[in-house]
ZAMARGU-4260 file (C-alpha; in steps of 0.2 Angstrom, whole numbers, plus 5000, padded with zeros to 4 digits):
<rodrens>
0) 5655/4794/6232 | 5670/4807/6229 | 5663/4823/6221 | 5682/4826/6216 | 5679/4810/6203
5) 5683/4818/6187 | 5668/4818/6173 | 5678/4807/6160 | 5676/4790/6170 | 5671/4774/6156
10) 5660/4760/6160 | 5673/4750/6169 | 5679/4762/6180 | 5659/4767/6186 | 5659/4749/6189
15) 5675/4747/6200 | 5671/4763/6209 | 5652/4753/6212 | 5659/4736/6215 | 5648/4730/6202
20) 5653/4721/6184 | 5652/4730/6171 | 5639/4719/6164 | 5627/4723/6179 | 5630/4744/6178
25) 5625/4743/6161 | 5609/4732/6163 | 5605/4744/6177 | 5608/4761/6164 | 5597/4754/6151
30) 5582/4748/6163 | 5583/4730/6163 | 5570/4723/6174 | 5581/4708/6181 | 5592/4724/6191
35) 5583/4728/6208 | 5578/4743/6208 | 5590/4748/6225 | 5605/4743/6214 | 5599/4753/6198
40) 5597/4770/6210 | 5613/4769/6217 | 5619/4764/6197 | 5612/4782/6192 | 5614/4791/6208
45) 5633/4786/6202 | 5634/4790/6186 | 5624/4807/6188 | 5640/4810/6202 | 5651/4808/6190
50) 5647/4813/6174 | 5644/4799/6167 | 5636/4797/6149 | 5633/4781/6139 | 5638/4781/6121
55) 5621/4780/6115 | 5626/4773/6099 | 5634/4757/6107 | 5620/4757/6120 | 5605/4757/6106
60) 5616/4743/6098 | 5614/4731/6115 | 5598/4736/6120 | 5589/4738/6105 | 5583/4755/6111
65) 5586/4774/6107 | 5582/4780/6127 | 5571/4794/6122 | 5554/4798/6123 | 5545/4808/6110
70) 5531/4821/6107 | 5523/4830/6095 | 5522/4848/6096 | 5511/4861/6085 | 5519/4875/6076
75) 5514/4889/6065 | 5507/4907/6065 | 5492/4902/6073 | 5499/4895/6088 | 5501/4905/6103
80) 5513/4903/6119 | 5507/4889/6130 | 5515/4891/6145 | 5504/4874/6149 | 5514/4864/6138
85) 5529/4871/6145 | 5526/4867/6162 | 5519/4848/6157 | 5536/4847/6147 | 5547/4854/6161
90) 5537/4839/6174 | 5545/4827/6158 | 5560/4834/6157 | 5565/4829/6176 | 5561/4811/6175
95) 5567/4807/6159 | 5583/4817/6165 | 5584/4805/6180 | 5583/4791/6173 | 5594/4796/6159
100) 5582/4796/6144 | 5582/4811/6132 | 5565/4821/6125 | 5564/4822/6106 | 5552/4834/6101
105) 5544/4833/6083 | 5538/4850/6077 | 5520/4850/6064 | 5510/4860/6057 | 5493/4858/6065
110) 5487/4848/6047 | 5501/4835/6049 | 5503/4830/6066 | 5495/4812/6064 | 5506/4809/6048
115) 5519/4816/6060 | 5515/4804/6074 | 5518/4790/6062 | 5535/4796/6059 | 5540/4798/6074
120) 5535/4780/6079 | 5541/4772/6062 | 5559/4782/6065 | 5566/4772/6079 | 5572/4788/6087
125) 5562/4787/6102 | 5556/4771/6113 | 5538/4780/6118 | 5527/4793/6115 | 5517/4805/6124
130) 5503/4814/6118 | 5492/4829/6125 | 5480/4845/6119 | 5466/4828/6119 | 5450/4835/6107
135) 5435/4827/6113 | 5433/4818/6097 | 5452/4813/6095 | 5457/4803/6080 | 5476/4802/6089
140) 5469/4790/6101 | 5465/4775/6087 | 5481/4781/6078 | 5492/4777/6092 | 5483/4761/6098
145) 5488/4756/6080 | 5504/4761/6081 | 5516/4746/6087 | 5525/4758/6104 | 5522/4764/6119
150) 5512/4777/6125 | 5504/4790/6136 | 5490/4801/6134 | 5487/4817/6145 | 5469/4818/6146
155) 5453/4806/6138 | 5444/4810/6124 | 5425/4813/6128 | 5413/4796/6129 | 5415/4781/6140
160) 5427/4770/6129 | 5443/4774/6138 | 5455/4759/6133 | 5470/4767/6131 | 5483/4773/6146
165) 5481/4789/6151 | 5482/4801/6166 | 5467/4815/6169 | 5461/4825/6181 | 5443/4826/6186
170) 5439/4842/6177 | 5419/4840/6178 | 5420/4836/6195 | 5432/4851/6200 | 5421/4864/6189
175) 5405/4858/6198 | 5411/4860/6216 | 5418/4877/6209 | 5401/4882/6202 | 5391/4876/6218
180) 5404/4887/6230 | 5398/4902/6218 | 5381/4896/6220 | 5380/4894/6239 | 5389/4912/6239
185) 5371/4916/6230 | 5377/4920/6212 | 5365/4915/6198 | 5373/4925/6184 | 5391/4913/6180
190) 5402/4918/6165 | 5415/4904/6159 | 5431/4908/6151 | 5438/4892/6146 | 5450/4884/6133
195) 5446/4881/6116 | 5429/4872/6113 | 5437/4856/6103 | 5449/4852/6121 | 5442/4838/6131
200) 5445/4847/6146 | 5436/4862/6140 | 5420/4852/6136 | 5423/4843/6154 | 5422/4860/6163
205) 5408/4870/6154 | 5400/4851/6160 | 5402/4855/6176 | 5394/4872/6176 | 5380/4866/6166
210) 5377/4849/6179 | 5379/4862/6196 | 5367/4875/6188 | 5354/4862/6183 | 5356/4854/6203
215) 5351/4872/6208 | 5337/4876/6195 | 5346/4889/6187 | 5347/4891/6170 | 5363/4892/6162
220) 5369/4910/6153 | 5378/4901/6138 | 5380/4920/6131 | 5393/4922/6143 | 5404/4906/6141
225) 5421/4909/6130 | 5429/4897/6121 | 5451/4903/6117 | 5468/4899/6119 | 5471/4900/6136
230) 5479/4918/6136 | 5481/4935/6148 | 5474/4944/6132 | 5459/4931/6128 | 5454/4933/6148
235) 5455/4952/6147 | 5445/4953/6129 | 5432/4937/6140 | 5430/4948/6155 | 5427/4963/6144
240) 5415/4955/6134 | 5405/4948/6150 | 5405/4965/6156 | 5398/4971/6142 | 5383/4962/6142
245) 5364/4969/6147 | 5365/4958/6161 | 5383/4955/6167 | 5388/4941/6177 | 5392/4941/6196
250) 5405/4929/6195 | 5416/4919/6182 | 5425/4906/6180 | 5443/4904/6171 | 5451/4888/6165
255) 5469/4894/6169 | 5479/4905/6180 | 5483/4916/6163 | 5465/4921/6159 | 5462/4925/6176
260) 5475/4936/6174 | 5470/4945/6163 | 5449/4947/6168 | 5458/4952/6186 | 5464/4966/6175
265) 5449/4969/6166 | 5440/4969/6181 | 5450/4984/6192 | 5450/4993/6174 | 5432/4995/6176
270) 5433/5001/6195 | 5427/4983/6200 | 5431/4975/6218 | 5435/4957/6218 | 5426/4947/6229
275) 5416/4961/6231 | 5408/4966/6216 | 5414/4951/6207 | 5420/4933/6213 | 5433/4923/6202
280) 5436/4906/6203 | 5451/4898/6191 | 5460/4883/6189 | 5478/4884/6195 | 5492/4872/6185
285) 5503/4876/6200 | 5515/4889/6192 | 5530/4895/6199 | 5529/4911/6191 | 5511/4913/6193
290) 5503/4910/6212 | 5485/4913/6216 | 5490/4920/6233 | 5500/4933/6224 | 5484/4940/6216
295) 5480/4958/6221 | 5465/4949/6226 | 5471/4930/6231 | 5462/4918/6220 | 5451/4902/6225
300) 5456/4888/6214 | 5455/4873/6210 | 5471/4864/6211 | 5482/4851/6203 | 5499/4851/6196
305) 5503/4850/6180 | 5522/4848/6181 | 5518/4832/6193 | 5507/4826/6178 | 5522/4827/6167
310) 5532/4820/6182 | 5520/4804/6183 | 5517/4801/6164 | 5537/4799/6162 | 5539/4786/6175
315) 5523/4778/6166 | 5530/4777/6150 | 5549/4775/6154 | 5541/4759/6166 | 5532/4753/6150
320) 5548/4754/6138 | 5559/4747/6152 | 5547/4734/6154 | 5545/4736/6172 | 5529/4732/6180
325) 5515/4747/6177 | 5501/4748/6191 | 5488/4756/6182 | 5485/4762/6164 | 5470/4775/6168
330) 5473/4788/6181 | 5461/4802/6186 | 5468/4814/6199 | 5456/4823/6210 | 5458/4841/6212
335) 5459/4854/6228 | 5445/4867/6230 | 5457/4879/6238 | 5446/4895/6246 | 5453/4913/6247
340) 5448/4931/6247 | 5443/4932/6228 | 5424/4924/6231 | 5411/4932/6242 | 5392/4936/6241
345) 5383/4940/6226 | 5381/4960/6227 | 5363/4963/6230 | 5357/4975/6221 | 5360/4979/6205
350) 5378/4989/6198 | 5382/5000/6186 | 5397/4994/6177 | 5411/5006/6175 | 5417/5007/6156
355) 5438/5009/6153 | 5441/5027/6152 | 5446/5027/6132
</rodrens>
């Protein structure tokens, strides 16, 4: 294709420049399923070339479809920056980008999101809907089942009744090979900081622990298991609080790459040596911005993408509104146990912890 094609070209003339009728190029734009999937990549590849857009008014018209996906997204005083959510959208954002679908985000008060939900469905704004933040007891999941559209679910709900589609990771699973690496290393005394104790994910985790403690007879230390948004500042004021208790823990684990961030720095604020005199384990999203190697001590993690997650639930849910052929409706993605220099032996004798200088 000529990248010197100027950016104004109309339907017809992305179709003479494809040797294609007019009628096919536009099949293949709105994701028709009688348009091989060869033809409908070369279709877009084109149209990306050139600049091309549809009028999405005269496209809604043919196909009966707005081409966008929605989500709901919290608001208020109470919530904090999730650079989670930002990273699971950003994973969205370049599929439905690709297949030229638009995101239309719904904003809602944390008391209105279901009421929200059914707005969003009932608007005819958008063809799908994603959902995510999945509580262990999540009344979402019967709302959208109800609901006559589309949908993905990042995560499962706790229970075995998982008759919905959805992709997961295998949080208890990652969180007990976690915990038996600390054990094997000989700590006995494991702190948790993890996310908010009504996430399913959350609850999966602290399972975990509990299940790899209980293998090894060691009683669990609930005193030390945090439950926050999943912040720098909530995993400096977790490690501070683990320190300060009569019988500190040799080892923690962290949900997220943000609160190991900030127990690392509570940690070297109290003259600590990790992998020393602490070992850390957290999850890692896979961030960009925030890479376990580039630790002062490089973190062991667990791994698994969360920007892939967001990659894979689009091409899910754009499949289901296109009415292509989906493969599975429950995904769960195992995790990598990725060792570096942040875990080592349980110190043997007793320490002192060194309190902040005020």
């Amino acid at each position: 294709m000529d990248n010197t094609i100027a950016s104004t070209v109309n339907l017809k003339e992305l179709a003479r420049l494809l040797n294609l009728s007019p009628t096919t190029v536009s099949r293949a734009l709105n994701g028709f399923p009688e348009v091989n999937e060869k033809t409908r990549a070369r279709v877009l590849a084109a149209a990306h070339e050139t600049g091309y857009r549809p009028n999405r008014a005269a496209q809604r018209l043919a196909t009966g479809k707005a081409g966008s996906i929605g989500l709901v997204m919290p608001v208020g005083q109470s919530e904090e920056t999730d650079i989670h959510f930002a990273e699971c959208l950003t994973g969205l954002g370049e599929v439905t980008m690709a297949n030229d679908m638009q995101l239309v985000i719904s904003p809602t008060t944390g008391n209105s999101e279901e009421q929200t939900f059914r707005l969003l469905a009932s608007s005819g704004s958008v063809d799908g809907i994603f959902a995510q933040h999945v509580r262990n007891k999540d009344p979402r999941i019967a709302l959208l089942k109800s609901l006559n559209i589309p949908f993905v679910v990042h995560g499962r709900q706790g229970g075995d009744s998982h008759d919905y589609p959805y992709l997961d990771i295998d949080n208890t699973t990652a969180f007990r090979q976690a915990s038996r690496l600390l054990i094997q290393f000989g700590h006995r005394h494991i702190a948790l900081l993890n996310g908010q104790s009504e996430l399913s994910f959350a609850v999966r985790r602290e399972t975990g622990l509990r299940e790899a403690l209980k293998e090894a007879g060691i009683a669990p230390r609930p005193e030390l298991f945090t439950n926050t948004a999943m912040t720098d500042e909530q995993g400096f004021r977790g490690m501070m609080a683990a320190l300060d208790n009569g019988e500190p823990p040799t080892a923690i684990l962290c949900s997220s790459m943000a609160l190991a961030l900030g127990a690392t720095r509570a940690a070297t604020q109290r003259g600590l040596a990790i992998g020393h005199d602490i070992s850390i384990i957290a999850h890692d999203d896979v961030f960009f911005y925030l890479k376990p190697e580039n630790f002062s001590t490089p973190l062991t993690t667990t791994t698994s993408s969360l920007r892939k997650a967001g990659n894979r639930i689009a091409e899910r849910l754009i499949a289901k509104v296109r009415g292509l052929p989906v493969t599975t409706e429950q995904e769960i993605w195992k995790t990598d146990l990725v060792m570096r220099a942040s875990v080592g032996p349980a110190p043997r004798r007793k320490r002192r912890m060194i309190r902040a200088v005020e």
